[in-house]
C-alpha positions in Angstrom: 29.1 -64.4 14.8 27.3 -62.7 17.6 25.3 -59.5 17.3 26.5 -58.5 20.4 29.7 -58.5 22.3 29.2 -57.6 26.3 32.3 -56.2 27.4 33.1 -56.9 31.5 36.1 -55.4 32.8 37.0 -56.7 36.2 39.5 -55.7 39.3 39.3 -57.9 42.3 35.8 -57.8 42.2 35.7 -61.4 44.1 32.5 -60.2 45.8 30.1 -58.7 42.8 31.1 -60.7 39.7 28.9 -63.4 39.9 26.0 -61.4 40.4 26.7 -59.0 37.8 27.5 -61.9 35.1 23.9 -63.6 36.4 21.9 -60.6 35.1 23.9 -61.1 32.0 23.6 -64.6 31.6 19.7 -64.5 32.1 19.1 -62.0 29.4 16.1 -62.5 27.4 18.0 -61.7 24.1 20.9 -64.6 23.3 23.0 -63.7 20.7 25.7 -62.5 22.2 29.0 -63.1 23.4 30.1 -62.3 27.1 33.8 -61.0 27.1 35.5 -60.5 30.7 38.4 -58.6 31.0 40.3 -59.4 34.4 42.6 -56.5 34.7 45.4 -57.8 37.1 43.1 -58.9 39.6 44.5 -59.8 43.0 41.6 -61.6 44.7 39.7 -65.0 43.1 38.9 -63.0 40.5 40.7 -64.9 37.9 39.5 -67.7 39.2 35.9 -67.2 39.0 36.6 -65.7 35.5 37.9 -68.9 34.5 35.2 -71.3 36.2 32.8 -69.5 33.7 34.4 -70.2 30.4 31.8 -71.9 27.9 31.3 -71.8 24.1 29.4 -68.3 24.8 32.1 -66.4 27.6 35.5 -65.4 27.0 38.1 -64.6 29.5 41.1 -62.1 29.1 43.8 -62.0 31.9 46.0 -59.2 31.4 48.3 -57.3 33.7 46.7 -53.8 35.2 45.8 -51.3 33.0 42.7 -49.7 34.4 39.2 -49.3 33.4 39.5 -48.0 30.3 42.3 -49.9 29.2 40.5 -52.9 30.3 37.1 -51.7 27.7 39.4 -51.2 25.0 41.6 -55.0 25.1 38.3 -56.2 25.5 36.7 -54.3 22.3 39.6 -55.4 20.4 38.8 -58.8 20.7 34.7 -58.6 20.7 33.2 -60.3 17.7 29.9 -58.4 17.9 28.6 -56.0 15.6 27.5 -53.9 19.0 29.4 -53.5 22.0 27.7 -53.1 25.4 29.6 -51.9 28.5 28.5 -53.6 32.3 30.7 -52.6 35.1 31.3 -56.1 37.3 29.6 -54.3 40.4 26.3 -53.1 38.6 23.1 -54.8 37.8 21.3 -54.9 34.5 17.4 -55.9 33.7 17.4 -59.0 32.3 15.4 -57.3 29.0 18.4 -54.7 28.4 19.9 -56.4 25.3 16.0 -57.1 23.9 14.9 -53.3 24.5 18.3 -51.7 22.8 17.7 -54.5 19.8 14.4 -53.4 19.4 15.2 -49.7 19.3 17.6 -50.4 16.9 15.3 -52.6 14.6 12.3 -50.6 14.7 13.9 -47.4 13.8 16.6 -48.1 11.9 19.3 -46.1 14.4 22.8 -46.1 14.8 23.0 -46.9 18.3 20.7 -47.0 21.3 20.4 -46.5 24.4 18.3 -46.9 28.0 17.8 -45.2 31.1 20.1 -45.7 34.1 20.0 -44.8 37.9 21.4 -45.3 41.0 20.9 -47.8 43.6 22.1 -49.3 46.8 23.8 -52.7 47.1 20.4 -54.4 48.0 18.8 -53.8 44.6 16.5 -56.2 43.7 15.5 -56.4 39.7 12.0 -55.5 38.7 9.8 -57.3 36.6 9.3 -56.6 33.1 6.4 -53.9 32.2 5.2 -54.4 28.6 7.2 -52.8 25.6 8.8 -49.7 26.1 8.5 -46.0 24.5 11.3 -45.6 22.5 12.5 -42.4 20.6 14.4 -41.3 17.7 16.7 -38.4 17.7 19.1 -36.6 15.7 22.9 -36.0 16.6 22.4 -32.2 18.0 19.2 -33.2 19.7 20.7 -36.2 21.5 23.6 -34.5 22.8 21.7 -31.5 24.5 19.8 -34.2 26.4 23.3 -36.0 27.1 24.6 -32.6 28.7 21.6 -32.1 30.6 20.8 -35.6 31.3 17.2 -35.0 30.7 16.6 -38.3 28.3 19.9 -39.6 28.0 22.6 -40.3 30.5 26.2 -39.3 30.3 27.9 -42.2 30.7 29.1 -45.2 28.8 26.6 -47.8 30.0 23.2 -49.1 28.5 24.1 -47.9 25.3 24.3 -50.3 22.1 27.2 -48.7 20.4 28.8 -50.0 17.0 32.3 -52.0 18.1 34.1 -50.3 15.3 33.2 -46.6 16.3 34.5 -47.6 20.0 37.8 -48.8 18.2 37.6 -45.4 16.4 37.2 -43.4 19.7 38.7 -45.7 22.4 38.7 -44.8 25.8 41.3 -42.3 27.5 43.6 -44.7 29.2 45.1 -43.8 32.3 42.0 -41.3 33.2 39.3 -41.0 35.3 35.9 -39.9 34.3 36.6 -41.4 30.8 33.0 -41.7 30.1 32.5 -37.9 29.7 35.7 -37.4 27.0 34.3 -40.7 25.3 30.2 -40.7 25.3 29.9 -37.0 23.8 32.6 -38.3 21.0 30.6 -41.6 20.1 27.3 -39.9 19.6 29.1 -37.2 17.4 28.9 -40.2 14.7 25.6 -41.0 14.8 23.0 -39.6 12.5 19.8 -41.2 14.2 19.9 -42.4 18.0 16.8 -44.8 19.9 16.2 -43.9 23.4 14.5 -46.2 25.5 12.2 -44.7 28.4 13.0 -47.2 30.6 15.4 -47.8 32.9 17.6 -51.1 32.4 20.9 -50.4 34.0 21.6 -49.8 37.8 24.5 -48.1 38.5 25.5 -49.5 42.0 26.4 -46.6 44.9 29.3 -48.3 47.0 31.6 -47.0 49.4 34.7 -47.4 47.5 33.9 -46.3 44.1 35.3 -43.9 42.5 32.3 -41.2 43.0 32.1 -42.5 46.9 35.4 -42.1 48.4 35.5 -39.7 51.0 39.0 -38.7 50.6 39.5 -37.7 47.0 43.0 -36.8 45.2 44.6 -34.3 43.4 44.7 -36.8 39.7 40.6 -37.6 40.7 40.1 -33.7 40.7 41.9 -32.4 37.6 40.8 -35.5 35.6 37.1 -34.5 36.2 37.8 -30.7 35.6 40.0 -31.6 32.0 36.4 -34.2 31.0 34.0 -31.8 31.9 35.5 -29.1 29.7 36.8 -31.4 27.0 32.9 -32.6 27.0 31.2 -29.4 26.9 34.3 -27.9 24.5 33.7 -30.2 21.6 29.6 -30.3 21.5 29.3 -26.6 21.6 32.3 -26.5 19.4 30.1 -29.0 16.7 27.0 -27.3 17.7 26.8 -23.6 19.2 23.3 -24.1 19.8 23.8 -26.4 22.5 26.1 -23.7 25.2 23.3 -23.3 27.3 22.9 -27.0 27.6 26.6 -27.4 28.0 26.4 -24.8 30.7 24.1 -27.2 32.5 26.7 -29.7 32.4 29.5 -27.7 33.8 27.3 -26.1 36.5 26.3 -30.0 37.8 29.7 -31.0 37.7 31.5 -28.4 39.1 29.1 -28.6 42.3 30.5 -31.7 42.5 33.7 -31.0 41.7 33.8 -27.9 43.9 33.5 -31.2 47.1 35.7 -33.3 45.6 38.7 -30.4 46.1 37.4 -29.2 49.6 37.7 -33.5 50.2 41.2 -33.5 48.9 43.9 -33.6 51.5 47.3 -33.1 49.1 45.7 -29.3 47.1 49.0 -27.7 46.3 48.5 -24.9 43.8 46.7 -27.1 40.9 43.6 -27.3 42.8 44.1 -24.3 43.9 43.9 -22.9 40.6 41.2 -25.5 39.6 38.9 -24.1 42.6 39.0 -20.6 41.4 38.0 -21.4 38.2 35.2 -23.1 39.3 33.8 -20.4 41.6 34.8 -17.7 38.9 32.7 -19.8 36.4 29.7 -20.7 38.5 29.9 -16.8 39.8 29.4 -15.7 35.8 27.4 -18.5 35.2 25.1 -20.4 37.3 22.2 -18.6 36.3 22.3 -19.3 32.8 22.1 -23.6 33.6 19.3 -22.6 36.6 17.1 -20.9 34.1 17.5 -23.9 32.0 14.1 -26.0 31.7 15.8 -29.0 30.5 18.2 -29.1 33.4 16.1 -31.6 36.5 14.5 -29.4 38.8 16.7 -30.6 41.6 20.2 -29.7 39.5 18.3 -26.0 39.2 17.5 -25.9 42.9 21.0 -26.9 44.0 22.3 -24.2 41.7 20.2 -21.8 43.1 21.2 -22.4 46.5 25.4 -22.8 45.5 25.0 -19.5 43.7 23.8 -17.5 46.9 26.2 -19.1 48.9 28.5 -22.3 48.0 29.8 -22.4 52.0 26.0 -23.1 52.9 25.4 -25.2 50.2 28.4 -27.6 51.1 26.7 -27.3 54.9 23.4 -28.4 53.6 24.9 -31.0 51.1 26.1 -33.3 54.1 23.4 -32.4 56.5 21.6 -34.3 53.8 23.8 -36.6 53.1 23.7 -37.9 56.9 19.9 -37.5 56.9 18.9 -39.8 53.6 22.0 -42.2 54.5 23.0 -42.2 51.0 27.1 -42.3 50.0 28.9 -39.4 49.5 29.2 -38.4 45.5 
């Protein structure tokens, strides 16, 4: 059996797949299984998927169910004592599985998990730097650096995760932003957590992801809204300590949520009752994340600026937007 089961879900992703599975394939650490799950692609998708079958990749073909759907067929069928998540459009170092091992060995953890950041579609891999710093912390501890995203990132990738906790807390099917009403769940479970200071998953910025469409929709909007408050909800509800960290949260989100809406073309009164929330929360509110010192400097600068005026702040968003030539998020 494989200590690890690499779960890829993939929707007519013709044009990324091979690349993606590559960084898998030339991990330095080989016991694992590579699962892909093609989710009703429409492209040569399934075709590809099937041109890679050997003793060590496994192909499901099912009919569309979405991301999450997709992570959960495939953690049904994973053999590996771990699961790790790799969207088929990002790129991984080809350490990540060794580091997250490590972590895990060396410390006797529940799960693990390495740093991630964002990149354009040019990426090119670096090379490997020497052993990394890794660090234990407890349940209450790693989820205020999960809300703030000091040490730990909110989402589902580059974490080691035990498979039967994800069949124990699968992903909200039919959702977006599934990451943020699953992540803050799975850490809930673990006692001891390794992070490793370094990064070893690139999360790929393209034009037609979800967090780079220009147009936006109502379901997008509310989805994000009902995450970010179940997210923030349950870790203050399991820790009260941690509201001013959750506040840090909900103040970086709803900035960005607060765009998505004024992107959305079809309101109606949902978003309209969504947007006032927002500003009525960020109103009460913002100054408690800015003051924050775990909160990046650049989330507590941007919250400084939407709080005296989130008009001027949307002006200044794009103007720098157009000026760095980075995607709209």
């Amino acid at each position: 059996m494989p200590c690890v089961s690499v779960i890829v879900p993939a929707y007519n992703a013709e044009s990324t797949l091979l690349v993606t599975i590559n960084d898998i394939l030339n991990q330095t650490y080989r016991d694992f299984e590579l699962i892909i799950v093609d989710d009703g692609s429409t492209d040569s998708t399934p075709y590809i998927c099937d041109s890679l079958c050997d003793n060590r990749i496994r192909v499901l073909h099912q009919k569309n169910g979405g991301l999450s759907n997709a992570r959960n067929e495939g953690t049904k069928i994973a053999k590996g004592q771990f699961v790790l998540y790799i969207d088929s459009d990002d790129r991984v170092e080809p350490f990540c599985i060794e580091y997250l091992m490590k972590a895990l060995e060396s410390t006797g953890a529940d799960m693990a998990c390495g740093g991630v950041d964002r990149v354009k579609e040019d990426y090119q891999l670096a090379p490997k730097k020497g052993e990394p710093t890794i660090e234990v912390l407890n349940t209450e501890d790693a989820l205020g650096e999960m809300l703030t995203e000091r040490k730990l990132h909110i989402g589902t990738w580059s974490r080691l995760i035990p498979r039967d906790w994800m069949l124990e807390e699968s992903f909200l099917e039919g959702k977006y932003y599934e990451d943020l009403s699953n992540t803050f769940r799975v850490n809930m479970k673990a006692e001891k957590i390794a992070v490793v200071h370094e990064v070893l998953y690139h999360y790929v910025m393209r034009p037609g992801s979800i967090t780079g469409r220009k147009i936006t929709s109502v379901k997008q909007c509310t989805d994000y809204y009902e995450a970010d408050n179940m997210c923030a909800e349950g870790c203050v509800k399991a820790f009260p300590n941690l509201a001013d960290d959750a506040a840090v949260l909900l103040a970086r989100d709803y900035m960005s949520l607060w765009l998505h809406i004024r992107r959305c073309p079809d309101r109606g009164d949902r978003l309209d009752v969504i947007e006032k929330a927002v500003l009525d929360w960020m109103k009460r509110n913002w100054r408690i994340a800015a003051k924050n010192e775990k909160a990046p400097r650049n989330v507590r600068l941007r919250l400084v600026l939407f709080g005296f005026s989130p008009w001027l702040y949307e002006k200044l968003y794009y103007i720098g937007i157009r000026f760095t030539g980075k995607k709209i998020a």
